[in-house]
C-alpha positions in Angstrom: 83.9 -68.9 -106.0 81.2 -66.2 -106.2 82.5 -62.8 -106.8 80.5 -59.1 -106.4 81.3 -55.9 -107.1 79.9 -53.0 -104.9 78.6 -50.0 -106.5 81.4 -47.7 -105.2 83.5 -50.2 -106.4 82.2 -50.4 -110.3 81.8 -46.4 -109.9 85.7 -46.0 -108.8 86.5 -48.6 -111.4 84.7 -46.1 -114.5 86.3 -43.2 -112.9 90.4 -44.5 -113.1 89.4 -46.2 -116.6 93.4 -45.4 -117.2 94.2 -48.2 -115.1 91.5 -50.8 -116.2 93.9 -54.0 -116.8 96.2 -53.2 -113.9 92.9 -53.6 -112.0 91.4 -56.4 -113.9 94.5 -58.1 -113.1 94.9 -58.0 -109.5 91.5 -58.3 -109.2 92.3 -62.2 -111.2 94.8 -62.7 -108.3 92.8 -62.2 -105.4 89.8 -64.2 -107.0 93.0 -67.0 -107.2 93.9 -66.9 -103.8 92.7 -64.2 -102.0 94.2 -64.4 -98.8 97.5 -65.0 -100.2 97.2 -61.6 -102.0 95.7 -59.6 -100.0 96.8 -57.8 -96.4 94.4 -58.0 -93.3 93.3 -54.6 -92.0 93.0 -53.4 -88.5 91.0 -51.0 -86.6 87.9 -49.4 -88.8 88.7 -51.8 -91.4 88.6 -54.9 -89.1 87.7 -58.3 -91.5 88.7 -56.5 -94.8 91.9 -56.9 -97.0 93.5 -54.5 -99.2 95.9 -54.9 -102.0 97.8 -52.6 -104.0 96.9 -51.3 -107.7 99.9 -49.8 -108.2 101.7 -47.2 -106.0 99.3 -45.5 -103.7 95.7 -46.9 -105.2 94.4 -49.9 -103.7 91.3 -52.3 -104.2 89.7 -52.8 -100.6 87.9 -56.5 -100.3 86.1 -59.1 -98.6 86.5 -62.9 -97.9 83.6 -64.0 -96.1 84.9 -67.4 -95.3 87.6 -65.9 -93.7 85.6 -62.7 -92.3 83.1 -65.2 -90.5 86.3 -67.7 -89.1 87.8 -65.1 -87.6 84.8 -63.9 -86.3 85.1 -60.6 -88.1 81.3 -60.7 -89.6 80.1 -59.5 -86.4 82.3 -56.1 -86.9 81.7 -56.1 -90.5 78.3 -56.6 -90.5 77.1 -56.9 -94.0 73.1 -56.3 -94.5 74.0 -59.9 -96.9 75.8 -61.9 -95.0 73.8 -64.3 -94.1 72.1 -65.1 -97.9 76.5 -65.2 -98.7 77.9 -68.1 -99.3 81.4 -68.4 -97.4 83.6 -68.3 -101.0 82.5 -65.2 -102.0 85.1 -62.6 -102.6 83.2 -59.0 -102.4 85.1 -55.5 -103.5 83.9 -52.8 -101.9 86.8 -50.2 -103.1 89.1 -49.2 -105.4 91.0 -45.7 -105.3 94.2 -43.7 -104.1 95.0 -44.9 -100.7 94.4 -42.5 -98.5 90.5 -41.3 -100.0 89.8 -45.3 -99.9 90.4 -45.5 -96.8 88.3 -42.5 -95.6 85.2 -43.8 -97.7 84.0 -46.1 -94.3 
């Protein structure tokens, strides 16, 4: 499994240093089975997956296997994708819910 970290990612993850192992360790269970984990978005956020932090902050993701099944890569359409191999897990965000979701 390859894993990457987005910059806005690694620059959300320095600014909530508080919550450093809460993330750490959710980000451990989506690398473990990240469709199990994780909840497929709709709309804007066609192809991603989200899963909770703790109440109201959630980590934002990718699964490009599953992206490109579903035929989600065409909506998504990472500059990437096609150098990616299909288990690659990539997190794009991390923050309170509602600014997360306004980041797209």
């Amino acid at each position: 499994m390859e894993i990457k970290f987005e910059s806005a990612f690694l620059k959300a993850a320095k600014k909530h240093a508080s919550i450093r192992k809460l993330v750490k360790k959710k980000v451990d269970m989506i690398v473990a089975n990240p469709v199990a984990v994780g909840e497929p978005l709709k709309g804007n956020w066609q192809g991603f997956y989200s899963c909770p932090v703790k109440r109201n902050f959630i980590i934002i993701y990718l699964y490009c296997e599953v992206c490109r099944k579903k035929g989600d890569d065409a909506v998504v359409a990472c500059l990437d994708c096609q150098e990616t191999p299909d288990k690659t897990i990539k997190f794009v965000l991390l923050g309170p819910h509602d600014q997360a979701y306004r980041k797209q």
